[in-house]
Every structure is written in structure tokens, then in C-alpha cells.
C-alpha positions in Angstrom: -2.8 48.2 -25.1 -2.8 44.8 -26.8 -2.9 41.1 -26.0 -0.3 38.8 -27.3 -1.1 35.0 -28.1 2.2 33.0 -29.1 0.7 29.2 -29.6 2.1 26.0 -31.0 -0.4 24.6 -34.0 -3.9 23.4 -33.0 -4.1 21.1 -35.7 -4.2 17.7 -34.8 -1.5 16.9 -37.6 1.1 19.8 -36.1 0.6 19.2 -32.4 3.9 18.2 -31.0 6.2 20.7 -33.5 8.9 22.1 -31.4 8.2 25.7 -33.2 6.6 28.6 -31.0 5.6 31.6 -32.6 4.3 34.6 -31.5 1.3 36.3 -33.0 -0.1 39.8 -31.9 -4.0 40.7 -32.0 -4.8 44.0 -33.1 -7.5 44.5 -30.7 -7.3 43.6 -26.4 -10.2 40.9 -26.4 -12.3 41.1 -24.1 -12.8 38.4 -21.1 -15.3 36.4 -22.2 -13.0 36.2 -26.2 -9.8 35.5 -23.8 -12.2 32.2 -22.0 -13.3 31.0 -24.8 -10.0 31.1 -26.8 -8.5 29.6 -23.7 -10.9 26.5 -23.9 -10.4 26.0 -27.7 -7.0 25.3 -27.1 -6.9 23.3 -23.9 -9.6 21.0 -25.9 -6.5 20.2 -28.0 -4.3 19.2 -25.1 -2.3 22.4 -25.3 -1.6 23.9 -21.6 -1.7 27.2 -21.1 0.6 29.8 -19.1 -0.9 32.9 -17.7 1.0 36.4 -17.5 -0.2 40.0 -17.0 2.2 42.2 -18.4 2.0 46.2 -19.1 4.6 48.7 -19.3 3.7 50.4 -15.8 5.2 47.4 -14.4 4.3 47.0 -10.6 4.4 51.2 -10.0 0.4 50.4 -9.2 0.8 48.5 -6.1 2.9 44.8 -5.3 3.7 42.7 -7.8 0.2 40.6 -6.7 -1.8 44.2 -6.3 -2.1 44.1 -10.5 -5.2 45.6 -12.2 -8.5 44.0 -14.0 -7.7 46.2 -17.5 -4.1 45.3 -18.0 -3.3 42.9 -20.6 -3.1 39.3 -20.6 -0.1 37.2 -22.3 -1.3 33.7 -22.9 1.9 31.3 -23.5 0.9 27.6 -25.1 2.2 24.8 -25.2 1.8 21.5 -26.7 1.6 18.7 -24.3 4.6 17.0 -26.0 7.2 19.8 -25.7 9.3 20.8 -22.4 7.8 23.8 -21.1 11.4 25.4 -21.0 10.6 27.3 -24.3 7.5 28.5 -22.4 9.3 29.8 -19.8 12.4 31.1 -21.9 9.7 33.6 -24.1 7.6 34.7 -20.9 11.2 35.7 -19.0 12.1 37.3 -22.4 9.1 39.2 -22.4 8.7 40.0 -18.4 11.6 39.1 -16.5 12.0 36.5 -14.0 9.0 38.0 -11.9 6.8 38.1 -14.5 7.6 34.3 -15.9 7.3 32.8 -12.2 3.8 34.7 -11.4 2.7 33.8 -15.2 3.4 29.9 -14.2 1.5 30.5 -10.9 -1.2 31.9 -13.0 -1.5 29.0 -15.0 -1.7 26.4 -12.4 1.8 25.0 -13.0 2.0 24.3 -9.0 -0.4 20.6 -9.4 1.9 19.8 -12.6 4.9 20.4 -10.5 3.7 17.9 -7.4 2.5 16.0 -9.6 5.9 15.2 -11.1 5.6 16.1 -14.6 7.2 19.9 -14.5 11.0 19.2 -14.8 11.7 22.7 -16.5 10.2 24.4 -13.5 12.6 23.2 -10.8 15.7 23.5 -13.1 15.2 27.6 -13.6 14.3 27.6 -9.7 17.9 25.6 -9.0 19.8 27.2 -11.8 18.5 31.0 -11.7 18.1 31.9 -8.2 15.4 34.9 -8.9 13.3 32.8 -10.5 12.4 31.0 -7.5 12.9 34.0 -4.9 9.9 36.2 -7.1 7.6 33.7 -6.3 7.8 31.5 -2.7 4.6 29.5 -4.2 7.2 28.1 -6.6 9.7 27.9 -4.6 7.4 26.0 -2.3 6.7 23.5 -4.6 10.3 23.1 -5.8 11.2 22.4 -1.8 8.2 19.8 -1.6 9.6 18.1 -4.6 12.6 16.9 -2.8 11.5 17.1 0.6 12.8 20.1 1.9 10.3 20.9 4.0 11.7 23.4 6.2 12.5 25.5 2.7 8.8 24.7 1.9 7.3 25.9 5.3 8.8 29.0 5.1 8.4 29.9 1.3 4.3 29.0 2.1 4.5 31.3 5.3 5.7 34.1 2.9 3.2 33.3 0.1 0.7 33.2 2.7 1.5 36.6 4.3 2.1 38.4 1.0 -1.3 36.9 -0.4 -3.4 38.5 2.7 -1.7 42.0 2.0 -3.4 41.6 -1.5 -6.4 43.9 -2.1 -7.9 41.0 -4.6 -5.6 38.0 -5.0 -6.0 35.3 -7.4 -7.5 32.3 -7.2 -5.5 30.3 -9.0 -2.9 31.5 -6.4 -5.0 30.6 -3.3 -5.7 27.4 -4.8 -1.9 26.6 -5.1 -1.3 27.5 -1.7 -3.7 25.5 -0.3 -2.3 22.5 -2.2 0.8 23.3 -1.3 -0.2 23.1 2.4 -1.9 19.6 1.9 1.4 18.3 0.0 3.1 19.9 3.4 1.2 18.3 6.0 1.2 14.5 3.4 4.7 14.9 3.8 4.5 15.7 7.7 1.9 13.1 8.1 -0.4 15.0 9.5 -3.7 14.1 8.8 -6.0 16.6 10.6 -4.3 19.4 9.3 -4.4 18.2 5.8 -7.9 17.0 6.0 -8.7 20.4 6.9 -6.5 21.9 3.8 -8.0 19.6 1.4 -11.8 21.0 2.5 -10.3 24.7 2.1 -9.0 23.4 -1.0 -11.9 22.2 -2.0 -14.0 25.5 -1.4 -11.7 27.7 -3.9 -12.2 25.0 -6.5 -15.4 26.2 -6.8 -14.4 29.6 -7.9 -12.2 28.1 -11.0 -13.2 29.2 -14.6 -13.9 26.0 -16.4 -11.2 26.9 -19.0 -8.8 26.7 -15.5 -10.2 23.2 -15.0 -10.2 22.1 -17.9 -6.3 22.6 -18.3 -5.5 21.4 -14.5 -6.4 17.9 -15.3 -4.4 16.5 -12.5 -5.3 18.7 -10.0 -8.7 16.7 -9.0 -6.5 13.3 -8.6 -4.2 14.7 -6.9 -6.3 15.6 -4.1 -7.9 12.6 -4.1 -4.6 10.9 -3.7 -3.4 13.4 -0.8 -6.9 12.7 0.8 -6.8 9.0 0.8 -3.2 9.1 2.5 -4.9 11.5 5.5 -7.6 9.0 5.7 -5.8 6.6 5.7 -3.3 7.4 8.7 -7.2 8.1 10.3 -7.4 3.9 10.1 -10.5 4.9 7.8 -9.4 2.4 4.5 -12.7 2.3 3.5 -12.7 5.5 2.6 -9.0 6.0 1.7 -9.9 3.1 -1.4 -12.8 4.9 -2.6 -11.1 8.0 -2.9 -8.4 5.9 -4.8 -10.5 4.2 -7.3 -12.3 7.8 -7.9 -8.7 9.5 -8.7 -7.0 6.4 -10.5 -10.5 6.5 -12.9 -10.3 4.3 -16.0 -6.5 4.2 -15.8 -4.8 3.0 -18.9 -6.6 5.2 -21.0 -4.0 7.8 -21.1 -2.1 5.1 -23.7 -4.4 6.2 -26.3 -3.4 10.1 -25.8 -6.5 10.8 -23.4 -4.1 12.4 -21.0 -1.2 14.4 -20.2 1.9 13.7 -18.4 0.4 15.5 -14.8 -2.6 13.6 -15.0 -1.2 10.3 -15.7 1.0 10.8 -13.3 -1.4 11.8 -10.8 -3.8 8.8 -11.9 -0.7 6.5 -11.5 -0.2 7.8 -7.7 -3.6 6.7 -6.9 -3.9 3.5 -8.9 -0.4 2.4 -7.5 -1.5 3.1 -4.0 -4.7 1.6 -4.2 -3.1 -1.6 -5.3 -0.9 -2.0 -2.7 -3.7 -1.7 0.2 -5.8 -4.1 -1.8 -2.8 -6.8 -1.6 -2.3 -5.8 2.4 -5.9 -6.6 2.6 -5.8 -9.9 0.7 -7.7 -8.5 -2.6 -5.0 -10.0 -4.9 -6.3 -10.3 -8.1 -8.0 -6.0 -8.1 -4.0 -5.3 -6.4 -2.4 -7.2 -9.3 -4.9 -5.7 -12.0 -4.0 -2.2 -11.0 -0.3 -2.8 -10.4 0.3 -4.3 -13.7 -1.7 -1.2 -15.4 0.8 0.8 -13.6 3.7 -0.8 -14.5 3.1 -1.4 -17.8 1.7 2.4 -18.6 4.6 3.8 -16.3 8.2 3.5 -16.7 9.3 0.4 -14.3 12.1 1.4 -13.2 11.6 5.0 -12.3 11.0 6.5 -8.9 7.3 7.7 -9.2 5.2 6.9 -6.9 2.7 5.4 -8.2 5.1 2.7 -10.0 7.3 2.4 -6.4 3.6 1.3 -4.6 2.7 -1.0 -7.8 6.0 -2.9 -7.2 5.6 -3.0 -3.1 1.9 -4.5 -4.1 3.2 -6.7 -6.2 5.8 -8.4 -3.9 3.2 -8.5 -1.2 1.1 -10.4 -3.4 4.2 -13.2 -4.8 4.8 -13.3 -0.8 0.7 -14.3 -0.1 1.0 -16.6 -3.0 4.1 -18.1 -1.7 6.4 -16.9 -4.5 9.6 -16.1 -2.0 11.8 -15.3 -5.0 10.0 -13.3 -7.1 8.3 -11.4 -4.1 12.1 -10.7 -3.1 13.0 -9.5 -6.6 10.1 -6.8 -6.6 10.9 -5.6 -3.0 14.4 -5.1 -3.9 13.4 -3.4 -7.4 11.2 -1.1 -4.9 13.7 -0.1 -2.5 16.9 0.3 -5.0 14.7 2.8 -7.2 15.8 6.0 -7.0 13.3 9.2 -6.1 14.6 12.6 -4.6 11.1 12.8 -3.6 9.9 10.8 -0.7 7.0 9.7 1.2 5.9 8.3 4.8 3.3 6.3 3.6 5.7 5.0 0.9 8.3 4.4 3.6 6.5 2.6 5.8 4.5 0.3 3.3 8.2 -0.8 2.7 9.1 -1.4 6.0 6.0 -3.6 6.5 6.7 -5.7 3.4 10.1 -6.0 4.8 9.1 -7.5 7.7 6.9 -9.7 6.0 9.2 -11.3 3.8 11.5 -11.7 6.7 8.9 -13.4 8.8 8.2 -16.0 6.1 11.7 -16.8 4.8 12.2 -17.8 8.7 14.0 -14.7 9.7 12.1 -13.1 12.0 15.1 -11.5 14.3 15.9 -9.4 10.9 12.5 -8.1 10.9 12.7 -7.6 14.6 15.7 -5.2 14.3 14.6 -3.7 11.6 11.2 -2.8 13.0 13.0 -1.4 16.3 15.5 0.8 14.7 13.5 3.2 12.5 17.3 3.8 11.0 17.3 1.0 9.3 14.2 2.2 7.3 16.3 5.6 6.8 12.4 7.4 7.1 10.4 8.9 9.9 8.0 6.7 10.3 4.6 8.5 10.6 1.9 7.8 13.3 -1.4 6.6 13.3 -2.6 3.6 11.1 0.7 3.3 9.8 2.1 2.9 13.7 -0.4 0.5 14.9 0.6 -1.5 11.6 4.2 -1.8 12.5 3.7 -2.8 16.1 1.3 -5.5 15.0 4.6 -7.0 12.7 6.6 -6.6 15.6 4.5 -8.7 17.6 3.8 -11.3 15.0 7.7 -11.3 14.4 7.7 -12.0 18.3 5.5 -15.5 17.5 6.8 -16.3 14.4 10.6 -16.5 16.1 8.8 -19.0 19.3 8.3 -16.1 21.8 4.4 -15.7 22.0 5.1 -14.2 25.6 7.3 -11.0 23.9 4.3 -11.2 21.1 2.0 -10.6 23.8 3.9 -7.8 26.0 4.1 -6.1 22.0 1.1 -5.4 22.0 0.3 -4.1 25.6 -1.0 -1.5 25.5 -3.4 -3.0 22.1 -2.7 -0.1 19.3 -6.4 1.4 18.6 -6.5 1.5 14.7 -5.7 -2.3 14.6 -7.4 -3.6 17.2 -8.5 -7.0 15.1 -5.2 -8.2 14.2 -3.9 -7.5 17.7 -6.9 -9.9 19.2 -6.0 -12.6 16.7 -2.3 -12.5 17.6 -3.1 -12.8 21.2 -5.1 -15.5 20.2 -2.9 -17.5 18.7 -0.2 -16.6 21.4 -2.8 -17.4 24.4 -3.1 -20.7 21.8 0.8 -21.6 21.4 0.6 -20.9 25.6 -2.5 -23.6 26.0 -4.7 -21.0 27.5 -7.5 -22.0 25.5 -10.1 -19.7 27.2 -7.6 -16.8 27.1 -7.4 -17.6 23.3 -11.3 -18.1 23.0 -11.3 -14.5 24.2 -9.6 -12.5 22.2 -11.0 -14.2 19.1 -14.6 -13.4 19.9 -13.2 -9.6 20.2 -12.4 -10.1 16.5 -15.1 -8.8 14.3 -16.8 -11.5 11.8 -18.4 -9.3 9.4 -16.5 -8.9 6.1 -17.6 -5.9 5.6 -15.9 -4.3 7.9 -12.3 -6.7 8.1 -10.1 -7.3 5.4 -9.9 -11.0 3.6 -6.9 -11.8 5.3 -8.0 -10.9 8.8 -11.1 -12.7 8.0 -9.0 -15.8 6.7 -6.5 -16.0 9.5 -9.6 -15.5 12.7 -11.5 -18.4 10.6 -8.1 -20.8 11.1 -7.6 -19.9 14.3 -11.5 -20.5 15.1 -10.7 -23.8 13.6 -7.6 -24.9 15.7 -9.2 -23.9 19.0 -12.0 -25.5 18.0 -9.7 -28.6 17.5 -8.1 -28.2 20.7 -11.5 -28.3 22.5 -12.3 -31.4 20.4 -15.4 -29.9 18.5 -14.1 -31.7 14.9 -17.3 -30.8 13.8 -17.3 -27.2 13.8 -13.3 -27.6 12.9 -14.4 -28.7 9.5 -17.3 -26.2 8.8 -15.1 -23.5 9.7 -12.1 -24.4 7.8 -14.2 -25.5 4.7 -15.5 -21.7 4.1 -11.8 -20.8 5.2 -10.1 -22.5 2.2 -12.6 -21.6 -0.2 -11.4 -18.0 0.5 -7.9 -18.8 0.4 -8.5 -20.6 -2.9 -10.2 -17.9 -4.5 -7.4 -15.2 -3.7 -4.5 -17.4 -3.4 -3.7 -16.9 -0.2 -1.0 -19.7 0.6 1.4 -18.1 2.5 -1.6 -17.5 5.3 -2.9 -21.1 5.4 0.7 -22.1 5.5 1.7 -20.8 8.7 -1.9 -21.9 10.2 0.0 -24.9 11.6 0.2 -28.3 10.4 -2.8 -29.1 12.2 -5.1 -27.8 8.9 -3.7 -30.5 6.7 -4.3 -33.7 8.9 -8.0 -32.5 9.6 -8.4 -32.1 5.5 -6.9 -35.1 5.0 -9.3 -37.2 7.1 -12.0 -35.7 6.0 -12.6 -37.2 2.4 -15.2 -34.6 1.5 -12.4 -31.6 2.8 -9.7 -33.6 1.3 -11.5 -33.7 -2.2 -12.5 -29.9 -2.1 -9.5 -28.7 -1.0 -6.1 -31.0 -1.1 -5.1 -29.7 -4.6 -5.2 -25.9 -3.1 -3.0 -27.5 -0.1 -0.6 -29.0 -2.3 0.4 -25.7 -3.9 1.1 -24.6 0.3 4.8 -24.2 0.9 6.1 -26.0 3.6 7.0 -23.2 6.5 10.5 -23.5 7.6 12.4 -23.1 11.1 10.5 -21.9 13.9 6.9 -21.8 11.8 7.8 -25.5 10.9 8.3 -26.4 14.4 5.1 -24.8 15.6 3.1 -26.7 12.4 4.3 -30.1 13.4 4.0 -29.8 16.8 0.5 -28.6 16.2 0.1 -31.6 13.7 0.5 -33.7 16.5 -2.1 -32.6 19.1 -4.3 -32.8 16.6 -3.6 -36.1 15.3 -3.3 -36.9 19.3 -6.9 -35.9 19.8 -8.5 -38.1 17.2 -6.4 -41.8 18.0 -8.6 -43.9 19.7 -6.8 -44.5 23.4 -4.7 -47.7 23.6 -5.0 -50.3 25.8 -2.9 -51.0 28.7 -2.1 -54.3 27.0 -1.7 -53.2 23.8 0.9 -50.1 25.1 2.7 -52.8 26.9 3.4 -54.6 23.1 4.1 -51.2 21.4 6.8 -50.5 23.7 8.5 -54.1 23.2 8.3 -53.2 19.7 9.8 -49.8 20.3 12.8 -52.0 21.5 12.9 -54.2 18.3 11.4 -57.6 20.4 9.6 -60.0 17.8 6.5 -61.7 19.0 7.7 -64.7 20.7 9.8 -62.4 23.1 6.6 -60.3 23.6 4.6 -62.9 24.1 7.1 -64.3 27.0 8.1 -61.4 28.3 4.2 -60.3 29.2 2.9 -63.7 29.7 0.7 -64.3 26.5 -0.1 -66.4 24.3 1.4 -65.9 20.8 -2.1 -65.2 19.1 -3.1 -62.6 21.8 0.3 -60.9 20.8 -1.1 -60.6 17.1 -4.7 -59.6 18.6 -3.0 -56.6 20.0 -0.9 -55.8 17.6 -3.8 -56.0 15.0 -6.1 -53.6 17.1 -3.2 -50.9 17.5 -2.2 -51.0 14.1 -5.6 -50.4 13.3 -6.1 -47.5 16.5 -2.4 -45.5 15.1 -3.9 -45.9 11.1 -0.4 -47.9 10.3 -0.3 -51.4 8.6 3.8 -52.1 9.6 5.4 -52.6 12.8 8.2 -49.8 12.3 5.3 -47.5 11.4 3.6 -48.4 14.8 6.4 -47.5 16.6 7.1 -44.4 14.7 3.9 -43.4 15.4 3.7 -44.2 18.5 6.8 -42.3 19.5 5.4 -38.7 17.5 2.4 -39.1 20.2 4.4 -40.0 23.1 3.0 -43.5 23.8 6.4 -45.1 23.5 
């Protein structure tokens, strides 16, 4: 019996020539010869397809029951060339069978989730044996456009036929196990995939290091279907770490240092992770990793990595108060086409949505959108992902003037985002003038930032601030929102302080140490409009109201005649004065409003009610 080796070139000068040829050995090697071969050649990029072949066929058992001592047909590649011409020489040499169990073999099922097997799913659409020998491949292919009923079945077959095997492959358990956790990311079901990605992590264990070596993408990809588990958990903590471990130094694969599955897989992670570092106000680290996505990736394709880049991107333009640009990006994001789609993905669009509709002043668009999962055209998963959605339903609620519906949104409080609920009945209970309801829910509001994201820390600090304005504690107003802006500064958070309320900028601006520190940053605010503008002037107001030394009875008697356009001889007759007691009044409530004119005084005077 003999082993056949067809390769592409392994010098570095002939990698990427479309020729394959095929060269036989005179002698079977034995294992250990077959290893190390296998490693020579995957240290020059080239992956490898698996095949056992011999002329008995299957007449020994299945077509998984095959034998240690039959022969072993290794197919390579080079990482530049489709693997159609793979495939096309192990079909000539097998049959359909044996070219679907050789790609199984050779780990072909991470490329295939992770995007980068194209030939694969065009012999399972176009040759309808192909995909029928092998339900592990057909699995995949289902997965790949989110057929998941095709893929539950094809996995309960693969499953059923691999437990009937007296010694099945690894390589083949691993693959079903991935499967399953591509399955239940798909069904957002984070219990059973956490419980697939430990299983999957078990059989790892038993791969050759020549089968590791070649499965590049394989360890990022479970670190990007574990992060999306723990992140539905509410654990995103943990869901980042396992990001920045599977995005790694990404980039590098510019230079040649990876293949197309790995850089895809790396991309996943790295575009993920940068849009949950701009939901949690991390700008800059969510801008690094976008733009290294989208610059490495092709923009306008539907991969997932590049579709999260561009949703973290528009989240940050919409922080930073960039309406137009973060509109440009949200649009490229929902407009790019992908056959192969994602809850997570689908739901981190719906929030931005809402987002941009809540500060462009349209916050009955983001209310229907949020209430008709329809309009998202997704099933919405559970868990963190849920509780997010309800908290931008109820902060649509305020930001459209209805802090009663904001607080009857969240009753009962979702459990995995239990600090942004307390600040939004905080500020409701605060719009409503319950001040102790208010002070309530805020203390329920963690203040370590360890364990709160910038922007929750940010917005409870503001808040802190205005009720600490409303109780007339200036003091402790101006600590507070000192540290407050600092933040704000650092990350650019504008679009936050903006819809604080207008009450932020008259406390800076009598403070001349606050107004020094900060009033360039508050320059760069936009100006809220409609509803949010309404609530920031109003809130303006009280607190300029709080801090205007009270009027005399006297000298309310002469703003009112100059409300009503009387000069100071008519005041002076018409309250009984003398003409330089009118100008003594006048004097002192110029000075009490902080005007120097008399229609100033009077419009003053009329914003806080006194006339």
C-alpha cells in the first residue's frame, strides 16, 4: 500500500503558484514521518486536507469505522489558492464521500465558520452528495446562512453516527462540538454553549500539534463564541478578556503572519470588542480596534467583525456628538449585506438605533422601533442583551417628557442592568421633584469603577451633582461635577454631559475655577434639541433660581413696573418714592439678577418668575 503527497511548492519564492502536482512515495511512512512532514509544511502556511483512502473502500465497517494501517492522502494547499483544486483532486481520487470526510479530517469545519471556506459551501450547494456524505459539513454549511433547523438535524445525525463509531476521530468530535457552540451562538443560548465550549475545550487536548498548528483560527474562534455566552450572562468583564485574548496583536496578519480563517476569526473578536468598549464609554481602545478592523478588513463587506467595527464606530461619533457621521456609519452597518447573521449583531444595532434616535430628538422612532422587534427583522435574544433594550426603551420614555412611562418601563427593574435602571429612575424621580425618591435610587447605583462602565459612572456623577443642586449643597455640586468633566474630557463624552440638563453649564460658569478647567470642553457640547432642550433650560432655571439672592418686596414692586415699560418718574409716583429710592432699588436688583440694563432685569426676571 502506498501514501500519496500532492503539495504546492514550499519554497518561499513558489508559494502561491496555482500548480498542484501529485507525487507518490515509494514507501507508506510511518506516523511519526506523516507528523512531522505535516508540520514542515503547515510551518510554511500551507493547509493541509486529510483523506484515508484504500481500495477495500468501506467493506470493513461505516464509512467512520476505517482502520489505523490504511493509507493516508495528504492534500496541500497554499494559503493563497481557492481550495476548489483541493477538493476537485481528493473527489477525483475518492469520490464525494471520501473528499467530504478528508475536509472533516482536516479541520476545514473552524475555516468554514470562520468565513474563509467559500469552495466548501459551493460543492455542498452545487453537488448535493457532497454535503449528504457528511452532515458535519452540511452542518456548517446550514450555520453559515443560518439555517438552523438544517443544522440541528445534520449535527443530530453526525452525532448519532459518531457514537456508533468503534474509534471516531478527533478531529471529528472536535467539529461537532464547534458546531454545537456555533448552534446555540446562533440560538443565544448561553448555558448550553458555555457547556459546549468546556467539552470543546476537553478534546482540544487530544490534538496533534501538527492539527493545531494548521487550525489557526480554531482557538479565536472559541474565544469569540465564548465571549458572546458571557456576555448574554451580563458577565462583560469576562466577555472583553476573552476578546482581547482572541483578537491578539491584531494587524499583524498585514505582514503575512496569518491566514484568511484566522484573520477573520481575530477580526470577529477585535470588532466585537470594540463595540462593547464604545457602549461602555472606552472611546479611544473602541476606536483603536475598529479602525485596525476596518482598515485590515474589507469595509464594505458583511463580516462580522467589520459590521461590529462600524456599529462601534457610530456609537462613538454619536458620544462625541458627531450626529452625521455617527448616522453615515450606522447606515453603512445596516445596508451591508451578510447571509450569515447574528443576535448579538442584531441587537447591538437595534440599540445604536435607538440611540441615535434619542439624540437627534426622535425618541417616538426609537420607541416603535424598540416595541416591534419587526422592525429589527431579528429575534432578539434574552438576557444582557434584553435588559439592554428595555433600559432604551425607558430612557426613550424620558427623553420624549414622559418620566412616569420611563418609570412603569422599568417595573419590574431588569436584573443584568440593574445600575442604569437606578439612574433612570433617578433622573425620572428628579424631572417628578421627588428628590428623596431620586436620592434613593442613586445610592443603589454602585460607585466603584471597577465594577461600572465610564458612562454609567459619568451619568450617576451628573445626576449626584443636580440633586445635589436641588437640595442646595453648591458645594458638593462642584466637587462632584469637577471629577465628572475631567472624565468626559478625557473620553469625549459630549453627547452624555449634553443631555445632563442645562443646569451643568450655569454652575461651571459661576464658578471661575470650574469655568477655567472645564468651559473649553463645554463649548465643544451640542446644544440638545426638542424635548432634551426643554428639560436643560428648564433645569437651567431652578438652578439659577436657587443661587439669586431673594428680592425685596420693594424692589419686586419696581421690577414689575419695569416689566410694563414705566420709566422712573412713573415708578416713583405710582409707589410713593422718591426718585433716588427708585434708582436705590433698581441698583440693588440689577446687582441681585447679575444684569447691568433694565430690559435685561426684566428678562430675567420673567425666566424666574418674579415678574
Amino acid at each position: 500500500m502506498q501514501s500519496f503527497v500532492a503539495e504546492t511548492p514550499v519554497s518561499p519564492s513558489l508559494v502561491g503558484e496555482p500548480s498542484v502536482s501529485l507525487l507518490a512515495a515509494r514507501d507508506d511512512p510511518d506516523v511519526v514521518l506523516r507528523e512531522q512532514t505535516a508540520a514542515a509544511l503547515v510551518s510554511q502556511r500551507l493547509p493541509i486536507i486529510v483523506l484515508e483512502h484504500s481500495a477495500e473502500g468501506t467493506q470493513a465497517g461505516g464509512p467512520r469505522d476505517l482502520q489505523p494501517d490504511r493509507a493516508v492522502l495528504l492534500l496541500v494547499r497554499s494559503a493563497s489558492h481557492d481550495s476548489a483544486d483541493a477538493i476537485d483532486l481528493a473527489m477525483k481520487t475518492g469520490g464525494h464521500t471520501w473528499a467530504a470526510r478528508a475536509l472533516v479530517r482536516s479541520l476545514a469545519i473552524p475555516r468554514i465558520l470562520a468565513g474563509a471556506d467559500d469552495a466548501v459551501l459551493r460543492h455542498i450547494a452545487e453537488i448535493k452528495e457532497f454535503g449528504e456524505s457528511e452532515p458535519l459539513l452540511l452542518a456548517a454549511a446550514a450555520l453559515a446562512h443560518s439555517w438552523l433547523d438544517i443544522a440541528e438535524s445534520a449535527l443530530a445525525r453526525a452525532a448519532s453516527e459518531l457514537d456508533q463509531a468503534s474509534q471516531p476521530e478527533t478531529t471529528e468530535l472536535v467539529s461537532l462540538a464547534l458546531l454545537n457552540v456555533a448552534l446555540a451562538s446562533q440560538r443565544a443560548e448561553p448555558v448550553a454553549g458555555l457547556a459546549q465550549v468546556r467539552r470543546l475545550n476537553d478534546l482540544m487536548i487530544k490534538l496533534s500539534l501538527s492539527e493545531r498548528v494548521r487550525t489557526p483560527e480554531l482557538l479565536p474562534l472559541i474565544d469569540y463564541y465564548f465571549a458572546g455566552f458571557e456576555l448574554l450572562r451580563g458577565n462583560v468583564d469576562r466577555a472583553r478578556w476573552a476578546l482581547e485574548r482572541g483578537a491578539g496583536h491584531f494587524g499583524a496578519s498585514r505582514n503575512g503572519e496569518a491566514n484568511q480563517s484566522e484573520q477573520l476569526a481575530r477580526a470577529a473578536c477585535a470588532g466585537q470588542l470594540a463595540w462593547i468598549d464604545a457602549f461602555c464609554g472606552d472611546q479611544r481602545r473602541a476606536m483603536r480596534y475598529a479602525t485596525s478592523v476596518l482598515t485590515d478588513r474589507q469595509a464594505d463587506s458583511g463580516e462580522t467583525g467589520v459590521r461590529f467595527a462600524h456599529l462601534a464606530t457610530a456609537w462613538t461619533h454619536m458620544e462625541r456628538g458627531e450626529v452625521e457621521q455617527a448616522r453615515q456609519r450606522l447606515d453603512h452597518a445596516l445596508h451591508t449585506s451578510a447571509e450569515h447573521r447574528e443576535p448579538l449583531l442584531a441587537a447591538a444595532q437595534a440599540l445604536a438605533q435607538a440611540k441615535l434616535a434619542v439624540i437627534t430628538d426622535e425618541p417616538e422612532t426609537a420607541l416603535r422601533l424598540l416595541h416591534s422587534p419587526s422592525k429589527i427583522d431579528f429575534d432578539l435574544p434574552m438576557g444582557w442583551f434584553a435588559d439592554r433594550l428595555v433600559i432604551a426603551r425607558a430612557e426613550a420614555w424620558l427623553a420624549a417628557g414622559e418620566p412616569e412611562k420611563a418609570i412603569a418601563a422599568l417595573s419590574p427593574e431588569p436584573d443584568l442592568a440593574s445600575a442604569e435602571a437606578s439612574l433612570i429612575l433617578g433622573a425620572a424621580w428628579l424631572r417628578l421633584g421627588n428628590l428623596p425618591a431620586a436620592g434613593t435610587m442613586l445610592a443603589r447605583v454602585p460607585s466603584d469603577v471597577a465594577t461600572t462602565s465610564l458612562t454609567t459612572q459619568l451619568r450617576r456623577s451628573l445626576l449626584v451633582a443636580e440633586l445635589a443642586v436641588a437640595a442646595g449643597n453648591r458645594e458638593r455640586a462642584e466637587l462632584v461635577v469637577d471629577r465628572a468633566l475631567r472624565a468626559a474630557t478625557t473620553e469625549q463624552l459630549r453627547m452624555t454631559v449634553a443631555l445632563a440638563g442645562g443646569w451643568l453649564r450655569s454652575l461651571v460658569a459661576r464658578d471661575s475655577g470650574l469655568s477655567a478647567r472645564h468651559s473649553a470642553f463645554l463649548e465643544s457640547v451640542p446644544e440638545p434639541a426638542g424635548t432634551a432642550a426643554d428639560h436643560c433650560k428648564v433645569s437651567a432655571l431652578a438652578y439659577d433660581a436657587l443661587f439669586v439672592v431673594p428680592l425685596t418686596m420693594r424692589e419686586t414692586d419696581v421690577l414689575k413696573r419695569l416689566a410694563d415699560y414705566c420709566s422712573n418718574e412713573e415708578i416713583a409716583a405710582d409707589l410713593v418714592l422718591s426718585l433716588n429710592t427708585v434708582k436705590t432699588h433698581m441698583r440693588s436688583l440689577f446687582q441681585k439678577l447679575s444684569v447691568s440694563r433694565r430690559a435685561d432685569a426684566v428678562r430675567r426676571g420673567r425666566e424666574l418668575g418674579l415678574c
